[in-house]
N, C-alpha and C positions, 0 to 999 in steps of 0.2 A: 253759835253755829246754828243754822238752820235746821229744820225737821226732814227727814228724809222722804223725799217722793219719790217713786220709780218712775222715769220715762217710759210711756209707753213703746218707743222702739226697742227697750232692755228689759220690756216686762218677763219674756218666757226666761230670763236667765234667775228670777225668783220661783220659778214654778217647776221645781223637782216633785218628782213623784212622792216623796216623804218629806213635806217640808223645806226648808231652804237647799238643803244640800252642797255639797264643797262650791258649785258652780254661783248659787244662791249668795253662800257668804263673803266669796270671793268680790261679788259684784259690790254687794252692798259695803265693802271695805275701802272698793276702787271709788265709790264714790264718794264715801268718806278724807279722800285722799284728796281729791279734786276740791274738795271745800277746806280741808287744811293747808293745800300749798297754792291754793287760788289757782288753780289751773285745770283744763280741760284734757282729759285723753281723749286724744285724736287717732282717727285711724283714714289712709286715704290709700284707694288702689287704681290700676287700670277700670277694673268693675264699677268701685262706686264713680269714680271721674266721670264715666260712661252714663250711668246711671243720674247724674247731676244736671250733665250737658246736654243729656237727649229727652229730660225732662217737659220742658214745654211743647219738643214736639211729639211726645207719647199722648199728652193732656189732650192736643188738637187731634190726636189718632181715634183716640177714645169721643170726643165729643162728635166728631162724623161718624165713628160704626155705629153708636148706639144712638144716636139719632138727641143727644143732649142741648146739641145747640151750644152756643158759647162756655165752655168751662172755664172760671176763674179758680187759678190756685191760690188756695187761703193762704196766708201768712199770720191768721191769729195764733196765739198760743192760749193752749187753756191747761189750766187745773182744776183740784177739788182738793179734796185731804189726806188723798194718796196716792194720784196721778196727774202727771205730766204728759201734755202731747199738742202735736201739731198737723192734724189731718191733713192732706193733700188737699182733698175737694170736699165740701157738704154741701148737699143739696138738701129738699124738702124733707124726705124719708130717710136717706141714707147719707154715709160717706162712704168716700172712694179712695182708695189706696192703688199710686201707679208705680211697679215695679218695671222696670228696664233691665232684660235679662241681655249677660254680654255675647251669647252664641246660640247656635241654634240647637246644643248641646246643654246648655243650664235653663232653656224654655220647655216651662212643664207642659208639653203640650198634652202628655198622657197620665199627666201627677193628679196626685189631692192638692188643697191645699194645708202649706204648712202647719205645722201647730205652732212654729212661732209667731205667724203673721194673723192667725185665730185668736191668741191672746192679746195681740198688738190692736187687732179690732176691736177686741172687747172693751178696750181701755177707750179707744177714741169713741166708743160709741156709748159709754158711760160720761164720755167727760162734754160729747153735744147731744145727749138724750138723746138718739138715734135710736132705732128696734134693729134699722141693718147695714151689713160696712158688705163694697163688694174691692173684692183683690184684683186689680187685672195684672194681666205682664203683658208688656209689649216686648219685639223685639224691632228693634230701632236698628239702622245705619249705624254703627260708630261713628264719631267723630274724626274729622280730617288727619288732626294732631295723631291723633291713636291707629292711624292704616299707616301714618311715616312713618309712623317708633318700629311699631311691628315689619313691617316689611325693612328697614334697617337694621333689625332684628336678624331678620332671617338673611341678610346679605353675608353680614359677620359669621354666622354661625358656617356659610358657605365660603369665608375667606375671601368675601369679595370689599371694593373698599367704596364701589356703587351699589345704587339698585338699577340693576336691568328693568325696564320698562315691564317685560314682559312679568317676573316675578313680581313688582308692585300693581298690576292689575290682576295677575291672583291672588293676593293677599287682598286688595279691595271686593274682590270678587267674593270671598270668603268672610268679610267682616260687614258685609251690607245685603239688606233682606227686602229693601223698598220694591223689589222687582216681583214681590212673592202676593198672593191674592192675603186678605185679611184674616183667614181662619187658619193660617197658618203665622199669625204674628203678635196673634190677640186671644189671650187667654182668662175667662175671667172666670172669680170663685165668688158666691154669695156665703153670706156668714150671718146667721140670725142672732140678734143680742140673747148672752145666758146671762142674770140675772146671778146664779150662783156661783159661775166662775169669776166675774164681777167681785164678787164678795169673797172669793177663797185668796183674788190676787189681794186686796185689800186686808185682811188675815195675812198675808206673806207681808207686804209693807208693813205691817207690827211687828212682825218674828224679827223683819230688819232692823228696826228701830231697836228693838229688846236687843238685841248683837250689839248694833252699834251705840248703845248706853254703856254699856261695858268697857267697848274700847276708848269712849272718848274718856273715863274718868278714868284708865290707863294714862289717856295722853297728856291729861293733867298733869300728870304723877312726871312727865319726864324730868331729865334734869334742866336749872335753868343756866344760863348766860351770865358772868360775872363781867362790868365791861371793863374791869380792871385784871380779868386773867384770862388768858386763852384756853384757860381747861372748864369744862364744863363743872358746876356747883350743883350737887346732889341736894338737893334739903335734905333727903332723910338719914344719909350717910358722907356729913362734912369729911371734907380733905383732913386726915391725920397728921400730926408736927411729924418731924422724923427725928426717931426716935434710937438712939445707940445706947444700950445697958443703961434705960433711964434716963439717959440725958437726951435734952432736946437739940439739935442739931439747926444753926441758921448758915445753910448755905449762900 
């Protein structure tokens, strides 16, 4: 089995305030999980879909506000020896991370930025020697698919078995922000490279490994598969005959 790396989109679920902590060891088990049954935990919502499909055009949002000129989104993958990741964009100095917020209610227009997405920086910006990662969030139109669902939504919830015209242009009306000027749809955060949180996530990718050493020579231990019985073979506790006042019994 392979050595454990943390993705940098899952790096803050290693970085408890005291070490790993329940959220910490939980992650690094799940990944463990995904390399013993060869499989991927996936998660997909209205959010991230959103966030997926309005992707290229936040990229071309961002490269006209801030005057970047053509941006291409990377598709390299990098590592090192304790992280994993896939920036959005790099350019000369920096990378660039583009969140698509689903309303005008999860755009931080008057937020920090996260500490999740501070450490998810720190990662990319250790893994293409960057000094700075900037965060922005757009917020985008929805996608076509996701004003039907929703306003079909809200028909049902009304006992209707249409959409009234008039309620699918207010739920469009509510799920699209193209009409709005740019400072109220574009929000960015600068994040300068630490050096020491760098190296404390790096110290958590060990604490992981030291965890999951343990479990995997657990998983060794399980019992194995005889292909001539349907019950599992313990090695270290063989199936007993059966046994009646000393005598052995062959059913």
């Amino acid at each position: 089995m392979q050595q454990f790396k943390c993705r940098a989109s899952g790096s803050s679920n290693i970085m408890g305030v005291k070490g790993l902590g329940k959220t910490g060891l939980t992650f690094a088990e799940n990944w463990y999980k995904e390399q013993l049954y060869e499989r991927r935990q996936e998660f997909s919502s209205k959010y991230t879909e959103k966030g997926i499909e309005k992707e290229d055009g936040a990229i071309d949002l961002v490269a006209d506000h801030f005057g970047y000129g053509l941006l291409t989104k990377n598709e390299t993958w990098f590592e090192n020896d304790f992280i994993t990741g896939t920036p959005d964009i790099i350019l000369g100095d920096r990378i660039i991370d583009i969140k698509c917020s689903w309303s005008a209610f999860t755009f931080p227009l008057f937020a920090k930025v996260e500490d999740t997405y501070d450490i998810q920086m720190q990662c990319y910006m250790a893994l293409t020697d960057k000094s700075m990662a900037q965060v922005i969030y757009c917020l985008m139109d929805a996608p076509e698919r996701l004003i039907d669902a929703e306003a079909n939504k809200q028909a049902r919830i009304l006992g209707l078995d249409d959409v009234p015209v008039e309620l699918f242009e207010k739920v469009k009306a509510n799920m699209t922000y193209s009409n709005l000027p740019n400072k109220l749809r574009i929000k960015s955060f600068e994040i300068k490279r630490d050096d020491k949180l760098i190296n404390l996530i790096y110290e958590r990718v060990k604490e992981c490994r030291t965890h999951l050493s343990g479990i995997d020579i657990a998983a060794k231990a399980l019992p194995k598969y005889s292909k001539s019985a349907t019950q599992p073979i313990n090695p270290i506790h063989p199936p007993q005959p059966n046994l009646i006042g000393g005598l052995e019994l062959n059913w």
